[in-house]
C-alpha positions as CSV (number, residue, x, y, z in Angstrom):
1,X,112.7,105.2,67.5
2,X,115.6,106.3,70.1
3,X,116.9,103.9,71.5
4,X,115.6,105.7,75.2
5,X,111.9,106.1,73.4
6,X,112.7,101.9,72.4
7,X,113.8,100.8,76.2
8,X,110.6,102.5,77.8
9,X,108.6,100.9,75.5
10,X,109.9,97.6,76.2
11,X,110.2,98.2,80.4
12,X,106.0,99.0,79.5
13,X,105.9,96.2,77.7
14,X,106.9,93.7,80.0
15,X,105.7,95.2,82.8
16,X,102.1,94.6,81.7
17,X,102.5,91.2,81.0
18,X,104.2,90.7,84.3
19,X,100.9,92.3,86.0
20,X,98.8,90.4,83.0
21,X,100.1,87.1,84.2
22,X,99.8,88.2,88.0
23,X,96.0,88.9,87.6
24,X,95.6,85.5,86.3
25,X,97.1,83.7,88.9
26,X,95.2,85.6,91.5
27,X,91.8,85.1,89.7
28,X,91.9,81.7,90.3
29,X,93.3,81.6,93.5
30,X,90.4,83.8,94.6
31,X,88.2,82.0,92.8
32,X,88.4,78.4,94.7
33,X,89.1,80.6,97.6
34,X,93.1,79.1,98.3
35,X,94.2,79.7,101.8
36,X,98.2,79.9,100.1
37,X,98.9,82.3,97.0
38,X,101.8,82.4,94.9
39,X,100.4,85.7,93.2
40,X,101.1,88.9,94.5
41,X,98.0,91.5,95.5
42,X,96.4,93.3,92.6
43,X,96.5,96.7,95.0
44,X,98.3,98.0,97.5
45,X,97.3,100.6,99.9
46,X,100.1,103.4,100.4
47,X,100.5,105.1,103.6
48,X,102.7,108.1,103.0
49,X,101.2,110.9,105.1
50,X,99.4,111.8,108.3
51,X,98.4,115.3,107.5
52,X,95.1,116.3,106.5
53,X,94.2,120.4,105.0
54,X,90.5,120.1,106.0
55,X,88.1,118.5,108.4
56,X,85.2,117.0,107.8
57,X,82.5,117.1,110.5
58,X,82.4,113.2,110.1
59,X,86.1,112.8,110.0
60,X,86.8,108.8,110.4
61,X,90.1,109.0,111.6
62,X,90.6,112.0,113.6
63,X,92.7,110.5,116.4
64,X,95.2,109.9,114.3
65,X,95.8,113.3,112.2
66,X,99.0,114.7,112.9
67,X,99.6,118.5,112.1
68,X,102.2,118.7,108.8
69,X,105.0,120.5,110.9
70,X,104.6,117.2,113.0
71,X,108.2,115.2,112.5
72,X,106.3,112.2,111.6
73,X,103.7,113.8,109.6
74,X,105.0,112.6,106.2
75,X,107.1,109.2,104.8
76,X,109.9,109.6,103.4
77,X,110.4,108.3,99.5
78,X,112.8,105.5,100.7
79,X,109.7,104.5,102.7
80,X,108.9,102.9,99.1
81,X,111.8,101.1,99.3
82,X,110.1,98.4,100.6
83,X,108.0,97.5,98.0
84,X,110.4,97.0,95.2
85,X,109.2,93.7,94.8
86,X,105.6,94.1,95.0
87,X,105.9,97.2,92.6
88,X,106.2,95.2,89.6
89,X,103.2,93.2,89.6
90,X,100.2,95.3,91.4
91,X,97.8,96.2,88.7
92,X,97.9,100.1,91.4
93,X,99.7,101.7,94.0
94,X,96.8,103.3,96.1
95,X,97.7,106.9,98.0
96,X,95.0,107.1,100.4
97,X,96.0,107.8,103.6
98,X,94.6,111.5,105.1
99,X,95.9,113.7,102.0
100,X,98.6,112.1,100.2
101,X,99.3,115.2,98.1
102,X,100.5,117.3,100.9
103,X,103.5,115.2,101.4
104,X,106.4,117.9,100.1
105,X,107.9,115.1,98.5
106,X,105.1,113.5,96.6
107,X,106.7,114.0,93.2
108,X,109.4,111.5,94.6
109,X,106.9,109.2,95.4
110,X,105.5,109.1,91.9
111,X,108.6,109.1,90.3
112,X,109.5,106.0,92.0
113,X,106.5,104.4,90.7
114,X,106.8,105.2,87.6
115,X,110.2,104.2,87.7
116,X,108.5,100.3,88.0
117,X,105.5,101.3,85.3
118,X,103.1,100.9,88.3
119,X,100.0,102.7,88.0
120,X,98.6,104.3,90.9
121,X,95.4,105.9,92.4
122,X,94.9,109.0,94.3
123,X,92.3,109.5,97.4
124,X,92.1,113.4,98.0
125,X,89.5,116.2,98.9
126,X,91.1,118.2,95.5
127,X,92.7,121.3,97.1
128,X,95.5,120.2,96.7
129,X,94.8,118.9,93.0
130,X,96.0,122.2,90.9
131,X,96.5,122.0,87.4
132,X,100.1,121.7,87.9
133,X,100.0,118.6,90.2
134,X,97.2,117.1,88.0
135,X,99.4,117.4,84.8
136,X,102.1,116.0,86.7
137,X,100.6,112.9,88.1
138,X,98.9,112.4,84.9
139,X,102.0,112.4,83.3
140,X,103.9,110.1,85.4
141,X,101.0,107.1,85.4
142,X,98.2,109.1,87.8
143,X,95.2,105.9,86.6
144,X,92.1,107.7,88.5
145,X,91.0,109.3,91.0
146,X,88.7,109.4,94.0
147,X,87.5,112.6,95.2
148,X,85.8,113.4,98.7
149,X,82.9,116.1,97.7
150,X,80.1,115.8,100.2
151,X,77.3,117.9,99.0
152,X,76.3,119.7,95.5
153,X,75.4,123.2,96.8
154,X,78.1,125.1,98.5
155,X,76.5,125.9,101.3
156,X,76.2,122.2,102.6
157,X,79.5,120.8,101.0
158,X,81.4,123.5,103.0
159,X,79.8,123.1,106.0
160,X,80.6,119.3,105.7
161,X,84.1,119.8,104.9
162,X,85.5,122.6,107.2
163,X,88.2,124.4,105.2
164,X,87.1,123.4,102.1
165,X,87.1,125.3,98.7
166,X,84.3,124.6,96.9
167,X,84.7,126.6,94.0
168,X,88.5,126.2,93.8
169,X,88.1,122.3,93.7
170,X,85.4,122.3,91.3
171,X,88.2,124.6,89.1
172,X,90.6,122.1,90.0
173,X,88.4,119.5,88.9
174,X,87.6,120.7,85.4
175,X,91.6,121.5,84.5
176,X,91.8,117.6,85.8
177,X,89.5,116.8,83.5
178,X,91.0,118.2,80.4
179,X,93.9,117.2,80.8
180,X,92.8,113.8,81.4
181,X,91.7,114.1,77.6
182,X,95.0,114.6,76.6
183,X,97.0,112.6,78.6
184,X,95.5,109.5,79.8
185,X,91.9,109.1,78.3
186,X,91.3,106.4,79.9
187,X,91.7,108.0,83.2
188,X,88.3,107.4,85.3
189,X,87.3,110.3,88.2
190,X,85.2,108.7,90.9
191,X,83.1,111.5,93.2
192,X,82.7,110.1,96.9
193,X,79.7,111.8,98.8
194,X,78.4,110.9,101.9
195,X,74.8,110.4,102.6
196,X,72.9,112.2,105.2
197,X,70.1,113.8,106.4
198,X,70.5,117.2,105.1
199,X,72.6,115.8,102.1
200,X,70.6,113.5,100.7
201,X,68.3,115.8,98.7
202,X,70.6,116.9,96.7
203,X,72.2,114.0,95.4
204,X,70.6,114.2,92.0
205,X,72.0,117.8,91.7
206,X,75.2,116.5,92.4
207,X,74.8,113.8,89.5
208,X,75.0,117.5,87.6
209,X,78.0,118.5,89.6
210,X,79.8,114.8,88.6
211,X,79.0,115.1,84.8
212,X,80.2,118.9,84.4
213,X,83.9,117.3,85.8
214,X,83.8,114.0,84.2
215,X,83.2,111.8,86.5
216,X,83.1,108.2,85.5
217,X,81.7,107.2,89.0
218,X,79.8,108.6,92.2
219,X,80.1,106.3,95.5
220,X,77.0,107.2,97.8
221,X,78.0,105.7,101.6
222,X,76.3,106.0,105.0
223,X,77.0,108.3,106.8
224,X,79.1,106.3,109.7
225,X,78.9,107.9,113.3
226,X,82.1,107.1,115.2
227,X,81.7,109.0,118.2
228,X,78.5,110.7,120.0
229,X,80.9,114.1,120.1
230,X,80.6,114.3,116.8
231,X,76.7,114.9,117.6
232,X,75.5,113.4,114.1
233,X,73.1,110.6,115.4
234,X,70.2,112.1,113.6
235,X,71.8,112.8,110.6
236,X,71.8,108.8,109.8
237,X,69.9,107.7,106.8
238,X,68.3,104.7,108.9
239,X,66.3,107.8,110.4
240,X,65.5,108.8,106.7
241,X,65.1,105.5,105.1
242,X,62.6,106.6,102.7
243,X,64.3,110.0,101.3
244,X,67.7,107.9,101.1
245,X,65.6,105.5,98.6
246,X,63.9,107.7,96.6
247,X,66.6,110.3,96.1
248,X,69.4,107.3,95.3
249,X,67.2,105.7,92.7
250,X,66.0,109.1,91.2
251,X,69.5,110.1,91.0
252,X,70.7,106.6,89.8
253,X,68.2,107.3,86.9
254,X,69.6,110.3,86.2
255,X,73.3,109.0,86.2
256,X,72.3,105.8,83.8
257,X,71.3,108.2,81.2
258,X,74.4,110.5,81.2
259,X,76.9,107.4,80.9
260,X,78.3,107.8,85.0
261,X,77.9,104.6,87.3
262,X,76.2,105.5,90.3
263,X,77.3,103.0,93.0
264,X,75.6,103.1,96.7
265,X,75.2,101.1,99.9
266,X,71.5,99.3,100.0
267,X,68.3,101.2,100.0
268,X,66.1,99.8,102.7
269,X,62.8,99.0,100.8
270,X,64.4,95.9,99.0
271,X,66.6,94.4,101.8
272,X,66.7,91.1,102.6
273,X,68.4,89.3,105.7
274,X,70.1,87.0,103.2
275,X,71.3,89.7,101.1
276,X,74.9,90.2,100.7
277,X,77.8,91.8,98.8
278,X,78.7,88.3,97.4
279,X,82.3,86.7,98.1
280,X,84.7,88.8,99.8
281,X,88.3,89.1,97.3
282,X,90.2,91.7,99.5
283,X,92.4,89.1,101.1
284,X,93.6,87.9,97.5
285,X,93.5,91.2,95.9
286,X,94.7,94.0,98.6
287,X,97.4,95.0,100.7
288,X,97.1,98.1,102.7
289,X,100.4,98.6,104.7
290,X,100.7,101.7,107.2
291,X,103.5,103.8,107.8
292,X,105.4,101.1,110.6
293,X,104.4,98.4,108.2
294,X,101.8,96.6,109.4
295,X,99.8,94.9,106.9
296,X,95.7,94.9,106.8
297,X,93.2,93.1,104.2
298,X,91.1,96.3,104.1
299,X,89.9,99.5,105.7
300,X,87.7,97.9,108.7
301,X,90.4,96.3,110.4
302,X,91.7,92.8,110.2
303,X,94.5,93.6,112.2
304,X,97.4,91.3,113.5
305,X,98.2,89.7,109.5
306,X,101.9,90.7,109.9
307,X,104.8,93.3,109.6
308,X,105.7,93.6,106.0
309,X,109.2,95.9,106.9
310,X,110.2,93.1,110.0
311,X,108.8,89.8,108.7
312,X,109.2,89.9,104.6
313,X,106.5,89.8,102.1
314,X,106.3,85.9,101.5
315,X,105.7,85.5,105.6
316,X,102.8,87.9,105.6
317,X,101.1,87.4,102.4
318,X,101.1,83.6,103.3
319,X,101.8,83.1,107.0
320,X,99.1,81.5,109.4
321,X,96.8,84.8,110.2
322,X,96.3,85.4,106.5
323,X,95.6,81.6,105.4
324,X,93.2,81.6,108.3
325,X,91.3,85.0,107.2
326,X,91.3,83.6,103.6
327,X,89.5,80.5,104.9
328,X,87.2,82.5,107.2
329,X,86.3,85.3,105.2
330,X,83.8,83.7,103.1
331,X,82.6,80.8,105.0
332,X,79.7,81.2,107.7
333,X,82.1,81.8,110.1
334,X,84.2,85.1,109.1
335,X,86.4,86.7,111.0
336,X,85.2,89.9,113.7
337,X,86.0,92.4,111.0
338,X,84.1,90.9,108.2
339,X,80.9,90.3,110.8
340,X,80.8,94.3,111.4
341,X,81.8,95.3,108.2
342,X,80.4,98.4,106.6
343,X,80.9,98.2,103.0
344,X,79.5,95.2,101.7
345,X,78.0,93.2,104.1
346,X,76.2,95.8,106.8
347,X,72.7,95.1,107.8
348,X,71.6,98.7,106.8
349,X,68.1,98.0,109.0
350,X,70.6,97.6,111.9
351,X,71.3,100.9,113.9
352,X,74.7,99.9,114.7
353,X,75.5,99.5,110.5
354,X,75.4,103.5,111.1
355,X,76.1,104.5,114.5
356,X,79.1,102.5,115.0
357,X,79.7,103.3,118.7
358,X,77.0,101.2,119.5
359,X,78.7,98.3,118.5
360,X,79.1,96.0,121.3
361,X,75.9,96.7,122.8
362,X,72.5,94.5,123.2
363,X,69.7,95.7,121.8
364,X,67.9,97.0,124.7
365,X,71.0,99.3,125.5
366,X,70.5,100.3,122.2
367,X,67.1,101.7,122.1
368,X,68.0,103.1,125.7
369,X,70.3,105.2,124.0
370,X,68.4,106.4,121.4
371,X,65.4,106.9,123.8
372,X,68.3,109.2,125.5
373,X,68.5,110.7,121.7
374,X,65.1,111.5,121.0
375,X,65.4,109.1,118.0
376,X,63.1,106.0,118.9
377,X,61.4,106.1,116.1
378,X,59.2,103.0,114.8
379,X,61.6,103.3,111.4
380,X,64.4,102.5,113.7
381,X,62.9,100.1,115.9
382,X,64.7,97.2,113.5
383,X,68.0,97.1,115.0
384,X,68.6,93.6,113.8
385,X,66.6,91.6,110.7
């Protein structure tokens, strides 16, 4: 073996029993719950661009797209920098900020990763995903893949996602696919599609869609109404509890027998009030850090944990804010985030679990509003179980 071919091997080597011994560590720290942890996070949410090249009619974080000639659009690769010594152990480096593949300079990005053996994860809406990028990323430690694909028939997944090829990403897809096969088998594709009134039908149709590209894995989520501009309120499957449920399991049938995990958020019929997600492990096992370098547990907020770029690594992962969410998060007690979280512990017969902008009001404001909607309905009369 050259002696190059030999040194790789080694770096691989001990670079997976670096992460080996990580996981370990941070099993049982999350397992008895431990306020302090001397392991590092299993994942690590990248922020490296602002810049989206579609928009979705639900889009969750408008307010802060910026346009790509925008200065601050994009990170720079010595943004990395910062995580030389998380790098090493994470068992994935997760790009999913807006569309991480427009950043010009994504192959420096990669190749910094792969320069610690860190596998990484791509979120994208897979226009930007051409063959050439796919055999790249493969190439340089690309794990999986989640891909943003809201509907199976044209018509509706392009009138979902403004600006959207569906053809061309379905092409993209396939090419992704194959060369996955060559590559990296063990690469897993993961389809997201969001569930809503006129997309819900066709969810079994789109188990089709999932198994002509490979997919290992569809996510089916609510449909979340941030704002009453975007004039979706309707469109929430709380107002079509019973065609959300019979179109999940019929297409979670369907996916069962063609090997792909379909995972979803909880059909209505068989809810219960003490239902939950089970134990929370995102503060043990994530780190999402944004472009200024402030550090959240997950996607629904838990702000104010610390700077990572101003205040080190060892004072966020383990300073006050964090050892108090760890404590919190699971107790009966959690913390204002984890009380109005939507992906895991939502009461789905809860109105608010879907149109967020209601949070913060009583009840009775509540049905005011939808009153004001036209969407009193008895089957969303529950707002609270």
């Amino acid at each position: 073996m050259p002696d190059k071919s030999r040194n790789s091997a080694n770096e691989l080597e001990k670079s997976q029993t670096l992460r080996s011994l990580n996981q370990q560590v941070n099993a049982i720290e999350c397992a008895n719950n431990l306020p302090i942890c001397l392991s590092r996070p299993l994942n690590l949410g990248l922020d490296i661009s602002g810049a989206c090249n579609i928009k979705c009619i639900f889009c969750l974080a408008e307010n802060g797209r910026k346009l790509r000639s925008d200065p601050d659009a994009f990170r720079e690769p010595e943004w990395l920098d910062h995580f030389d010594e998380l790098l090493p152990y994470i068992n994935k480096g997760i790009f999913s900020s807006y569309e991480a593949l427009l950043n010009p300079k994504i192959d420096q990005f990669i190749r910094k990763m792969r320069a610690h053996c860190a596998p990484f994860e791509i979120f994208t809406n897979g226009n930007a995903l051409t063959p050439e990028m796919s055999e790249f990323l493969l190439s340089h430690g690309l794990s999986s893949v989640w891909c943003s694909f809201h509907g199976a028939e044209r018509a509706t997944y392009e009138d979902i996602m403004r600006g959207s090829d569906y053809e061309g990403v379905i092409r993209n897809l396939v090419h992704l696919k194959l060369q996955a096969r060559r590559i990296n088998p063990a690469f897993r594709l993961t389809l997201v599609f969001c569930a809503m009134g006129r997309t819900i039908q066709e969810l079994p149709r789109y188990v089709d869609l999932a198994h002509r590209v490979d997919a290992k894995e569809i996510q089916v989520n609510y449909l979340l109404v941030t704002t009453p501009a975007h004039q979706l309120d309707d469109e929430a499957v709380i107002f079509h509890r019973d065609r959300y449920d019979h179109f999940v399991l019929h297409a979670k049938l369907k996916a069962a027998k063609l090997g792909i995990q379909l995972n979803h958020q909880p059909t209505f019929f068989d809810w219960k009030p003490t239902q939950t997600g089970g134990p929370c492990t995102r503060p043990w096992q994530h780190m999402n850090v944004s472009k200024d370098g402030m550090v959240t547990v997950c996607c629904g907020g838990a702000s104010g944990i610390g700077n990572l770029f101003t205040d080190g690594f060892h004072k966020v992962w383990n300073g006050k804010a964090m050892q108090a969410f760890r404590r919190r998060v699971n107790s009966d007690n959690p913390p204002a985030a984890c009380r109005s979280c939507t992906r895991g512990r939502e009461n789905p017969l809860d109105v608010r679990s879907h149109l967020t902008y209601l949070r913060g009001l009583n009840d009775e404001q509540v049905r005011a509003r939808l009153e004001e909607l036209g969407l009193a309905r008895p089957e969303s009369q529950a707002l609270t179980a």
